[in-house]
N, C-alpha and C positions, 0 to 999 in steps of 0.2 A: 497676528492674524486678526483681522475687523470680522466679528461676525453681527450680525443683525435680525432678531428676533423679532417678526411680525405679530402683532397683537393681532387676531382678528373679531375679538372682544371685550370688554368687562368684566365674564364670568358670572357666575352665580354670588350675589352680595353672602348669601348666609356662609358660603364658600369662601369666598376672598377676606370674609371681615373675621375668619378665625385661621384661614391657610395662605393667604396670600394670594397671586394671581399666578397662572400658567405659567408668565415669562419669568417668576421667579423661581418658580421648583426647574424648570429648564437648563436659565440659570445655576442654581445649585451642584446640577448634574455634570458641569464642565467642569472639569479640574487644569485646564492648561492653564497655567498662569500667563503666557505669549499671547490669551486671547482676551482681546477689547470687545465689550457685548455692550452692543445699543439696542432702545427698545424703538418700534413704528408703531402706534395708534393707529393704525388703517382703516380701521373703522369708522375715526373721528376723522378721515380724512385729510389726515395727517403724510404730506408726501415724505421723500428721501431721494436722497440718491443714488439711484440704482445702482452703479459705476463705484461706488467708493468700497463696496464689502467685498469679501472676498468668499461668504457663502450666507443663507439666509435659512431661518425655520419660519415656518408660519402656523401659527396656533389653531385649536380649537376655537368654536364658535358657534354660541346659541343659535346666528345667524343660521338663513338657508342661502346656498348656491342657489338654487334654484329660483330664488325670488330675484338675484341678480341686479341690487340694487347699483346706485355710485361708487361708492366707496367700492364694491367688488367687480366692478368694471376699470376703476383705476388700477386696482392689483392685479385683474386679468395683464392689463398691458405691463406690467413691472414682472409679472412671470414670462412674457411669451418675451421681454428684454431679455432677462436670465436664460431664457432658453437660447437664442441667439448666439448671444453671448459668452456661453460655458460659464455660467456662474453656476455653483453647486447649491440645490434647493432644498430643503427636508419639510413634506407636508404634513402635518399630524391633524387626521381628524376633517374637521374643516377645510384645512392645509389640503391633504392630501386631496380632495374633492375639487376643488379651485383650480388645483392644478391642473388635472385631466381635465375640465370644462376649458379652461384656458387655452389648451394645447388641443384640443378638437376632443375629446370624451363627451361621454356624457353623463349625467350627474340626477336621479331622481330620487323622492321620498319613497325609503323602501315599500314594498306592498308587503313585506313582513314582519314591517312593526321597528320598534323599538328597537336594539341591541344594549342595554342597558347592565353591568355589572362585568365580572370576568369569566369570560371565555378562553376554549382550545383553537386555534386553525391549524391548518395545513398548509407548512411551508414546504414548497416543492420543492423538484431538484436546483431550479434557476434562482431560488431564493436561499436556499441551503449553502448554495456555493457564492452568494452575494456577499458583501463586503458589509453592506448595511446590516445582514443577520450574525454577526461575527458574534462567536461565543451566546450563541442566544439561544437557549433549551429549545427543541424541536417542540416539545412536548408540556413546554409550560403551559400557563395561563398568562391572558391578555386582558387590561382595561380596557372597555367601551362606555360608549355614551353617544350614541347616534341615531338619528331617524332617518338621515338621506344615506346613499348610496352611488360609488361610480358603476353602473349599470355599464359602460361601454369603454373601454380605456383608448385614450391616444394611438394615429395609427403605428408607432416606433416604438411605447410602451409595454415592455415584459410585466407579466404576473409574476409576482414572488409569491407571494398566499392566499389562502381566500379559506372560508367557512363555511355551513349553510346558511348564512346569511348574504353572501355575495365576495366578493372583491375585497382583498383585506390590503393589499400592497403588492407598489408595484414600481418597477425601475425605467428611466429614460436615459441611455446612452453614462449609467451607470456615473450619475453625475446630478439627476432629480429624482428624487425619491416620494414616496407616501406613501404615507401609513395608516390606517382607519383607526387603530385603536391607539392608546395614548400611553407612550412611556414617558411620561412626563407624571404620572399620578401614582403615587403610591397606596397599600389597602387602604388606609383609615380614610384618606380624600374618595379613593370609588368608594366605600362604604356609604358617605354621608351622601356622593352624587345619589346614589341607590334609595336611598333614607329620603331626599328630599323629593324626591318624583314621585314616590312611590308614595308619599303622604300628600303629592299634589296631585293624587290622581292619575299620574298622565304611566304610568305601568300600576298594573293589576297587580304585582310579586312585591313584597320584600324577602327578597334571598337571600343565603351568604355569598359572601363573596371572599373570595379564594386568592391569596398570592399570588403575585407574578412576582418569580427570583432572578430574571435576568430580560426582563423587555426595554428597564432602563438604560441598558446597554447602548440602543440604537442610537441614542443622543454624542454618547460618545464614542459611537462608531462615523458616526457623521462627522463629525468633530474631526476624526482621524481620515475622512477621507477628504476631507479639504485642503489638510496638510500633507496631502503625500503619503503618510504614513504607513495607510493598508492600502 
């Protein structure tokens, strides 16, 4: 199985130069060995092949949707390919926001701020019985790290979750997925994201920040829905 991990960043240097970057902890998370993972710079404007994978994640991102630069105009059109085409997409974060602008959403800076450290949602009944929430605590806790929001979702897109902060994930024809908050981070990483905002100013809190035991999961529940599996 080719799968292919969209960068839609850099990351934070003070982050990456002691943790690594997104597409590696991502990475880590797969355990198939049958799976070939490449990485797309999308950001640097780095194209692919859209036709060659057989499903794709697309990372988080300092980036705003909303500013809508090139580089996020060319992966509009490499998502709305994937949608055509039944390729299987997993958004996280950024991801997840791109995709619903992509596919007709809509995507704005929240007017309630930040969502910054680990929170609860609610996963409804269409996301409880979703493929993507398999074995995932109703009742856990979630990693965040966002200022934008999909305010409007795609008109074919289900709600799986949402919070008091809006739209937390959501399903297209059970085949594109997205997710606001990031199983891809574990405590120590949200910690420092928490640590370092919170000493740049840009949130008021430094708070604790609380486990999440099983949101990693979605990674390789994707994983399993590419191959038939679940």
């Amino acid at each position: 199985m080719k799968l292919l991990i969209i960068s839609a960043g850099p990351g934070l240097g003070q982050i990456r130069n002691k943790y690594g970057h997104a597409t590696d902890w991502i990475s880590n998370l797969i355990n198939s060995q049958d799976t070939k993972i490449d990485i797309s710079k999308i950001y640097n404007n780095n194209d692919f092949n859209h036709a060659y994978y057989d499903g794709w994640i697309i990372t988080g991102s300092a980036s705003s949707v909303v500013d809508n630069l090139e580089w996020m105009k060319l992966l509009k059109d490499k998502i709305l390919y994937a949608y055509k085409n039944f390729i299987p997409v997993l958004g996280i974060c950024f991801g997840h926001q791109i995709i619903s602008a992509a596919l007709g959403g809509d995507v704005i800076h929240n007017p309630k701020g930040w969502e910054l450290g680990s929170y609860k949602l609610k996963i409804n009944k269409s996301g409880l019985s979703n493929k993507i929430f398999k074995n995932i605590e109703p009742d856990d806790y979630f990693y965040f790290s966002h200022e934008d929001i999909v305010s409007k979702l795609p008109k074919n897109a289900i709600e799986l979750a949402k919070n008091k902060m809006g739209i937390q994930s959501y399903s297209i024809d059970d085949r594109i997925y997205g997710v606001q908050f990031h199983p891809e981070f574990n405590l120590e990483i949200m910690d420092q994201y928490v640590k370092i905002r919170y000493e740049n100013g840009i949130v008021p809190n430094y708070g604790p920040v609380h486990k999440s035991n099983s949101s990693f999961k979605i990674i390789s529940n994707f994983i399993e829905i590419i191959n038939g599996r679940i």
